[in-house]
C-alpha positions in Angstrom: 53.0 -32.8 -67.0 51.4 -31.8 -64.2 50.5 -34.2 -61.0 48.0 -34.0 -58.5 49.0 -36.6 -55.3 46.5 -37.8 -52.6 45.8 -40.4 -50.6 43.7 -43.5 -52.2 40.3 -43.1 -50.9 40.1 -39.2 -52.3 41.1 -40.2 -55.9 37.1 -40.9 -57.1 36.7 -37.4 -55.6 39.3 -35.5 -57.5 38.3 -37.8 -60.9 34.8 -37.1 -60.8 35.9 -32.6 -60.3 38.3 -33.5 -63.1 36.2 -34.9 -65.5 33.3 -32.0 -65.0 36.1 -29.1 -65.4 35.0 -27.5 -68.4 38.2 -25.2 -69.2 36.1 -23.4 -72.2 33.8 -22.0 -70.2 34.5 -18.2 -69.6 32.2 -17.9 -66.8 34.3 -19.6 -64.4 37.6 -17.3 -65.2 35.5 -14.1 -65.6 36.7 -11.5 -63.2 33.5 -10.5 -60.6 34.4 -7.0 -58.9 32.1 -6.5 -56.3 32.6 -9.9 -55.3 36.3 -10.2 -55.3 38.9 -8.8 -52.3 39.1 -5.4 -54.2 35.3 -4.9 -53.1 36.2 -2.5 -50.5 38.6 -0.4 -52.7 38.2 3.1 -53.4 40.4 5.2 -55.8 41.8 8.3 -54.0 40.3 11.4 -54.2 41.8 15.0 -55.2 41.7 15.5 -51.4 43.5 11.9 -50.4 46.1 13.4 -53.5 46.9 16.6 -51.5 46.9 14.8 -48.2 49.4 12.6 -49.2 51.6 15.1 -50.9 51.8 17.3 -48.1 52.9 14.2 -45.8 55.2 13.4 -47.7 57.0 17.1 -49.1 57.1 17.7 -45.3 59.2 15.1 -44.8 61.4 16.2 -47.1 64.5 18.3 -47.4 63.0 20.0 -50.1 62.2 23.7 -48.7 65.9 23.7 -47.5 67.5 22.7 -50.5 65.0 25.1 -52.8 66.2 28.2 -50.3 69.4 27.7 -50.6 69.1 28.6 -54.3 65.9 30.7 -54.7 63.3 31.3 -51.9 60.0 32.6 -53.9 60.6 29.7 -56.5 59.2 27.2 -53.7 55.6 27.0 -54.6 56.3 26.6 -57.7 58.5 23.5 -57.4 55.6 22.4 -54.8 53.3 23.0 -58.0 55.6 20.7 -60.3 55.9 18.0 -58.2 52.3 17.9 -57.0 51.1 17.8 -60.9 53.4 14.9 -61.3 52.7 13.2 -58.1 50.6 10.1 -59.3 53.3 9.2 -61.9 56.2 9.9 -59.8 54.7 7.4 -57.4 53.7 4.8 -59.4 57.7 5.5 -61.3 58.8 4.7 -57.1 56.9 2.0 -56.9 57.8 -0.1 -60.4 61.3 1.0 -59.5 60.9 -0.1 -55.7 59.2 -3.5 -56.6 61.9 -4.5 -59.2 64.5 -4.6 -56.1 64.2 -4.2 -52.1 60.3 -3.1 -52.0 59.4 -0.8 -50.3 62.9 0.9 -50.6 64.9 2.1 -53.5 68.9 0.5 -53.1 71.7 2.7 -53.6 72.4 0.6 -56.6 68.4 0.2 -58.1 69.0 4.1 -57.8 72.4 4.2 -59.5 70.4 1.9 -62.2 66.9 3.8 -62.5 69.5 7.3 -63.1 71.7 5.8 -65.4 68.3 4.5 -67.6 66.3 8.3 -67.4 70.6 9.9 -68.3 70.3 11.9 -64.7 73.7 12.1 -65.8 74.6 12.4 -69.5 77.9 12.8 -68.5 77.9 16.2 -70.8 79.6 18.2 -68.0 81.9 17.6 -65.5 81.3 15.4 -62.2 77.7 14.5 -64.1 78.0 10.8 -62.3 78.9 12.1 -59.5 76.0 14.2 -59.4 73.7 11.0 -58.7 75.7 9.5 -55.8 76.4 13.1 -54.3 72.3 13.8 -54.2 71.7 9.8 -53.1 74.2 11.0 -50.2 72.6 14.4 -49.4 69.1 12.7 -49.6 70.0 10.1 -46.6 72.4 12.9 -44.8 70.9 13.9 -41.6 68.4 11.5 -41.0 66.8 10.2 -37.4 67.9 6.1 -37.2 64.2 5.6 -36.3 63.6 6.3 -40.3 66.5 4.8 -42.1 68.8 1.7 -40.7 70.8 1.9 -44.0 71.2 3.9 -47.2 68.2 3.5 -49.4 65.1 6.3 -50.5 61.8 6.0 -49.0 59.1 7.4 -50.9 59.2 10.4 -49.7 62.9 10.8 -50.6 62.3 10.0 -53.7 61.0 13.5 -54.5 63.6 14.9 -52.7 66.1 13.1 -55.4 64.5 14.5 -58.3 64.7 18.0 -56.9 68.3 17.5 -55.9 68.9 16.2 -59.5 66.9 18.8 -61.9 69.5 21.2 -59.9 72.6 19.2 -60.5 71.6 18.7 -64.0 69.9 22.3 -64.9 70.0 25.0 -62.7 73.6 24.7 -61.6 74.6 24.3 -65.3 72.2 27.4 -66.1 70.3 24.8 -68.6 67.2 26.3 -66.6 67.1 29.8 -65.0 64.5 28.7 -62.2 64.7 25.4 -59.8 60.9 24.4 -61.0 61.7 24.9 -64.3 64.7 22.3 -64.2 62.1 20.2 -62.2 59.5 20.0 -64.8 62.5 19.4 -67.4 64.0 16.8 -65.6 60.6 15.0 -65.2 
């Protein structure tokens, strides 16, 4: 049961609010927009979309690792990612808020792989594959960024590059980097 304390003197008050609550009515719970704190809020744009992905795929590793492999395949593992942007972040950020928000862990990462198979464990090393793109993720990072091992955001679409690879292109499962991309996701 549930209690409500005060002092003496403000009982009458909290009685009287008690016995006028009227939990049937729906007016009361109805959700107002334009007068709740989400008045202000605006849902991004195509523009704020490309913005955004542009920060963050320059923050990346990801034109390094996809020349190592195939130089004229970049754009179109730009292409992939971008058209998968809004539900790879929102994948990050149920992921991220299940366990150290705003980061991913090492070990929500180990957990999140082991739930989409990143590694089916079908060829050789496959677990391995995970940790070793977790590591090459952090690898060569400025300390004002990271203070530990974990994926930012940004990382994040790093990892599933690094991963479609592991998992596709270096098994020849997918002759092109974007195509094991757009498999993978």
């Amino acid at each position: 049961m549930n209690y409500i304390l005060c002092q003496k003197r403000q009982w009458p008050l909290i009685q009287e609010r008690l016995n006028n609550f009227d939990d049937t009515s729906e007016s009361d719970h109805e959700f107002i927009f334009e007068l709740s704190v989400f008045k202000n809020w605006k849902s991004d744009s195509v523009e704020d979309l490309e913005n955004m992905f542009e920060n963050d795929f320059n923050s990346t590793k990801i034109p390094k690792v996809v020349s190592w492999h195939d130089k004229h395949d970049l754009q179109d593992v730009k292409e992939v990612l971008f058209d998968n942007y809004v539900r790879l972040k929102r994948i990050y950020d149920f992921e991220a808020a299940n366990g150290s928000y705003p980061i991913m862990s090492n070990f929500e990462t180990r957990e999140y792989s082991k739930r989409c198979n990143f590694s089916d464990g079908n060829e050789e090393g496959a677990d391995s594959n995970v940790d070793l793109a977790f590591i090459a993720v952090n690898a060569n990072k400025p300390t004002s960024i990271r203070t530990k091992a974990d994926l930012h955001w940004f990382e994040f679409l790093e990892f599933i590059v690094r991963i479609a690879y592991y998992k596709y292109k270096h098994t020849k499962r997918c002759s092109s980097l974007s195509s094991a991309v757009q498999t993978l996701i």
